[in-house]
C-alpha positions as CSV (number, residue, x, y, z in Angstrom):
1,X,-53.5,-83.7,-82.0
2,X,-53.6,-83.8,-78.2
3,X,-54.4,-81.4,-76.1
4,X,-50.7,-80.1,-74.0
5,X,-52.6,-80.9,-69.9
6,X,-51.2,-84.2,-68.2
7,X,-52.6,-85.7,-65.2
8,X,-49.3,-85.6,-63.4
9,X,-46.9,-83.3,-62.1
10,X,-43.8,-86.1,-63.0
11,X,-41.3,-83.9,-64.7
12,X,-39.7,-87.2,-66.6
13,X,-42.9,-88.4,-67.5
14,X,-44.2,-84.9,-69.2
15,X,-40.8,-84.4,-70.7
16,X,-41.1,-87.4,-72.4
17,X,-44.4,-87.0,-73.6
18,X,-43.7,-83.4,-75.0
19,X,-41.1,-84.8,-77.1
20,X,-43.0,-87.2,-78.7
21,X,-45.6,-84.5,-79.6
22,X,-42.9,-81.9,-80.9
23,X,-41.9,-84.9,-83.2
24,X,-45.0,-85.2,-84.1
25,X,-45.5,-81.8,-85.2
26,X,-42.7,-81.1,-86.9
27,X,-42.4,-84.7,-88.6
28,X,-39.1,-85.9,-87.2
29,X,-38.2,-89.2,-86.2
30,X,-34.6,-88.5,-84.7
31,X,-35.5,-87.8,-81.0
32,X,-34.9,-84.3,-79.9
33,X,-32.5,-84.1,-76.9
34,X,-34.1,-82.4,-73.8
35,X,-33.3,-81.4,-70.4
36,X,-35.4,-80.9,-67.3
37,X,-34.8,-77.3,-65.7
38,X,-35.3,-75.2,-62.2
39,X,-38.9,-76.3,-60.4
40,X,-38.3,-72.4,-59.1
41,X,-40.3,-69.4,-60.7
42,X,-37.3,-67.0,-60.5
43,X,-34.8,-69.6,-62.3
44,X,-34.9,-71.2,-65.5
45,X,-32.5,-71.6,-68.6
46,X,-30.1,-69.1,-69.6
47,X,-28.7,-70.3,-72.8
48,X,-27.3,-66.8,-73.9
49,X,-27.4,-63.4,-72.7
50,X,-29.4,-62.2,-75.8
51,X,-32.3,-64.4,-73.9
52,X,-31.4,-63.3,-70.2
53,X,-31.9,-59.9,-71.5
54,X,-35.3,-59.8,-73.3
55,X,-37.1,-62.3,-71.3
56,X,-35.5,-62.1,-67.8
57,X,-36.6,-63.9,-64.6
58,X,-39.7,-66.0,-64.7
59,X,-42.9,-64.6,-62.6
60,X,-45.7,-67.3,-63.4
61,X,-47.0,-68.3,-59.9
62,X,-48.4,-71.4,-60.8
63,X,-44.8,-72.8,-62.5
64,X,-43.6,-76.1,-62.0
65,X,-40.5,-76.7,-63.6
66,X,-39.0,-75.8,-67.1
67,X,-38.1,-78.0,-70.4
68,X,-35.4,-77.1,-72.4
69,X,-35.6,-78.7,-76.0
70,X,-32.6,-78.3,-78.5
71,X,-33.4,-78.9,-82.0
72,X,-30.7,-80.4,-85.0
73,X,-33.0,-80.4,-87.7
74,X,-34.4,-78.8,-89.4
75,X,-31.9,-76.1,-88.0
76,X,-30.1,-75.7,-84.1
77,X,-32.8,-74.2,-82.3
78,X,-34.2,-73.9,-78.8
79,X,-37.2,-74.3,-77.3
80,X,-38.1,-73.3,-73.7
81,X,-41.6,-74.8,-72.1
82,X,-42.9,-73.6,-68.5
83,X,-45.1,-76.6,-67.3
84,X,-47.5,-75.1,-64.7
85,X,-49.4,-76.7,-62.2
86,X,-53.3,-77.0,-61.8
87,X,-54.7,-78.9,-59.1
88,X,-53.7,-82.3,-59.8
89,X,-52.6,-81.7,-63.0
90,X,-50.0,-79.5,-65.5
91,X,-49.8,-78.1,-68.6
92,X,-48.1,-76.1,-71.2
93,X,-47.9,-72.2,-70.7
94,X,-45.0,-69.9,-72.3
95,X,-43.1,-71.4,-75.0
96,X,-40.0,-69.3,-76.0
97,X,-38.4,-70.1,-79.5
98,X,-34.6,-69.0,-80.7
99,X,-32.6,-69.8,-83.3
100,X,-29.0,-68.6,-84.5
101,X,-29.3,-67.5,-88.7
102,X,-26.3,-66.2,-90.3
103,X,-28.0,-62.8,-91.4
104,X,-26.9,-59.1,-90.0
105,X,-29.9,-57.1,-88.6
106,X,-27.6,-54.0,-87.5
107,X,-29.4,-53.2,-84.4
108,X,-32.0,-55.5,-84.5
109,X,-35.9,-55.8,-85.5
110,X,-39.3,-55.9,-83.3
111,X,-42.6,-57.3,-84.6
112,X,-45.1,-55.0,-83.5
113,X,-48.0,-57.0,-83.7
114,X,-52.2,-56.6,-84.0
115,X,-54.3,-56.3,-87.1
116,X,-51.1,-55.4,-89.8
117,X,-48.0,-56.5,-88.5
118,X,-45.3,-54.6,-88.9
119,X,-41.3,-54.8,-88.1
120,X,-39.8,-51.5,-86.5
121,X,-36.3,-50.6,-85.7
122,X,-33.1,-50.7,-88.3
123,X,-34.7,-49.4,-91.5
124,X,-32.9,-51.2,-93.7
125,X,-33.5,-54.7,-92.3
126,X,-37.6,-53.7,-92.0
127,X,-37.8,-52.4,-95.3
128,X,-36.7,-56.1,-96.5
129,X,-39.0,-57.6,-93.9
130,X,-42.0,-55.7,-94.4
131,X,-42.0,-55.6,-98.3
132,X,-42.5,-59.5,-97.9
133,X,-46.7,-59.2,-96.7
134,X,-46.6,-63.3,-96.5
135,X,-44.1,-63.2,-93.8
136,X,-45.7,-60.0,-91.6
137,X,-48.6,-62.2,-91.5
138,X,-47.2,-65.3,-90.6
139,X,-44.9,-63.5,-88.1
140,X,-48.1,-62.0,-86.7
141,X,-50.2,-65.2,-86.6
142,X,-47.4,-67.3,-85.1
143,X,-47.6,-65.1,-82.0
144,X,-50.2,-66.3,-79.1
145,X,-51.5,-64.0,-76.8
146,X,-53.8,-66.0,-74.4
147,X,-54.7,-69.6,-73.2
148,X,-57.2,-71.2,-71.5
149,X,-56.7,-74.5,-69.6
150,X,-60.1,-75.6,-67.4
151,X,-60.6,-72.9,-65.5
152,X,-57.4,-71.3,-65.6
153,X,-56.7,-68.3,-68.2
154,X,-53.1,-67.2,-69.2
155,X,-51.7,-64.0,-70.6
156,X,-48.9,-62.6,-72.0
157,X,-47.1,-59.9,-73.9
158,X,-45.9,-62.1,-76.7
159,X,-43.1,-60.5,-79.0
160,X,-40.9,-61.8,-81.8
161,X,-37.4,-59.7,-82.3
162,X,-34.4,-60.2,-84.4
163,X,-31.4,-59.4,-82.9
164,X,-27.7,-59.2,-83.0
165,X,-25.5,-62.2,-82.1
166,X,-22.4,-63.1,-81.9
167,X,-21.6,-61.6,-85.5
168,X,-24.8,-63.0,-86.8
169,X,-28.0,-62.7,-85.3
170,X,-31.0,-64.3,-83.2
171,X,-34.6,-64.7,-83.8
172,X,-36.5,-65.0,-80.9
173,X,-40.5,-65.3,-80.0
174,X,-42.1,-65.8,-76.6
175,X,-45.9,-67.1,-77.0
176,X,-48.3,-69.8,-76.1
177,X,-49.9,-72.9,-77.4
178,X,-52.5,-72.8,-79.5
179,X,-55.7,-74.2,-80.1
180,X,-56.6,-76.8,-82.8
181,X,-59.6,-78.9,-83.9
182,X,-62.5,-76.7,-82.5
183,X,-60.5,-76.3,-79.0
184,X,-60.2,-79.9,-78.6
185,X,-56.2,-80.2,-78.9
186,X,-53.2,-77.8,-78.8
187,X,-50.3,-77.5,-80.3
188,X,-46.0,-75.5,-80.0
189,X,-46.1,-74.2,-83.0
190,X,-42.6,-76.0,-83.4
191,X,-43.7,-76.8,-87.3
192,X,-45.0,-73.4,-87.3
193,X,-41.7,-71.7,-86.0
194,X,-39.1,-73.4,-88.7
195,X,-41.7,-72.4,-91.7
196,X,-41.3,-68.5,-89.9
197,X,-37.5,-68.9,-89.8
198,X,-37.2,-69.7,-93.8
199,X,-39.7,-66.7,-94.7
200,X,-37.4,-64.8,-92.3
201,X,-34.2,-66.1,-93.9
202,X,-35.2,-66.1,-97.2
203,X,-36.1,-62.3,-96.8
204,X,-33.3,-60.9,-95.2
């Protein structure tokens, strides 16, 4: 697996690239259709208001543009990538997942994460999520606190909530690459994310 840095600042050329290696991870050979966002640190998508609301306006400095990848298979689901710039070059920084399920949460669930995750909010919905100790892990290692690229170091507050939508619900999870094979390559977790979702699914 490649590393997620690209000597060029081309948003075409990156897009393109990325969409090969989220095909790659997630073992897909229909192409996943993508579109190139705002190069503006304050803009970027807004697919719903469920997304405008938890993750609001974008406030990395070093931001070039945004990628919006929408998933058919295995399920609808969308991917937001901030390319940001370094010197010459780019690379991957906040990825935020979300996908519709047709499963009521009431008022919705948070992953508080850290050494035992643990959901907290509707009780009924958490006591079904947190009986299932596979999936409180997995929901905990998916998330990605910090990056480095070169010289450059990233943080975030990474989170992963369950909410109401539209009659159904949301899953949604802002986090970062991470690192594979001893630091040499990265990864989106996109392969990650739709094992997550079934747990999820399965559970609720």
């Amino acid at each position: 697996m490649g590393t997620l840095a690209f000597r060029t600042h081309d948003p075409a050329t990156i897009a393109a690239q990325l969409e090969g290696k989220l095909r790659g991870e997630t073992g897909g050979t229909t192409p996943i259709a993508y579109e190139i966002g705002a190069q503006n640190p304050s803009d970027g998508f807004r697919a719903s208001e469920v997304f405008r609301s938890l993750v609001g306006g974008r406030s990395t400095p070093h931001l070039l543009f945004s990628l919006r990848f929408d998933f058919s298979q295995p399920c609808p689901t969308t991917l937001e990538v901030d390319l940001n710039k370094q010197h010459l070059t780019s690379y991957v920084g906040s990825l935020v997942f979300y996908t519709p399920i047709h499963k009521s949460v009431g008022t919705g669930v948070t992953l508080q994460a850290g050494k035992s995750p643990i959901f907290t909010g509707e009780a009924a919905v958490c006591s079904r999520l947190n009986s299932c100790a596979d999936l409180t892990k997995s929901a905990g290692a998916f998330l990605n606190k910090s990056l480095t690229v070169g010289a450059q170091a990233i943080h975030i507050h990474p989170f992963l909530q369950i909410v109401p939508y539209q009659n159904a619900s949301m899953v949604i999870a802002h986090t970062l690459p991470k690192s594979v094979n001893l630091g040499f390559g990265s990864i989106m977790n996109a392969k990650e994310w739709f094992s997550l979702l079934d747990k999820i699914k399965a559970t609720l």
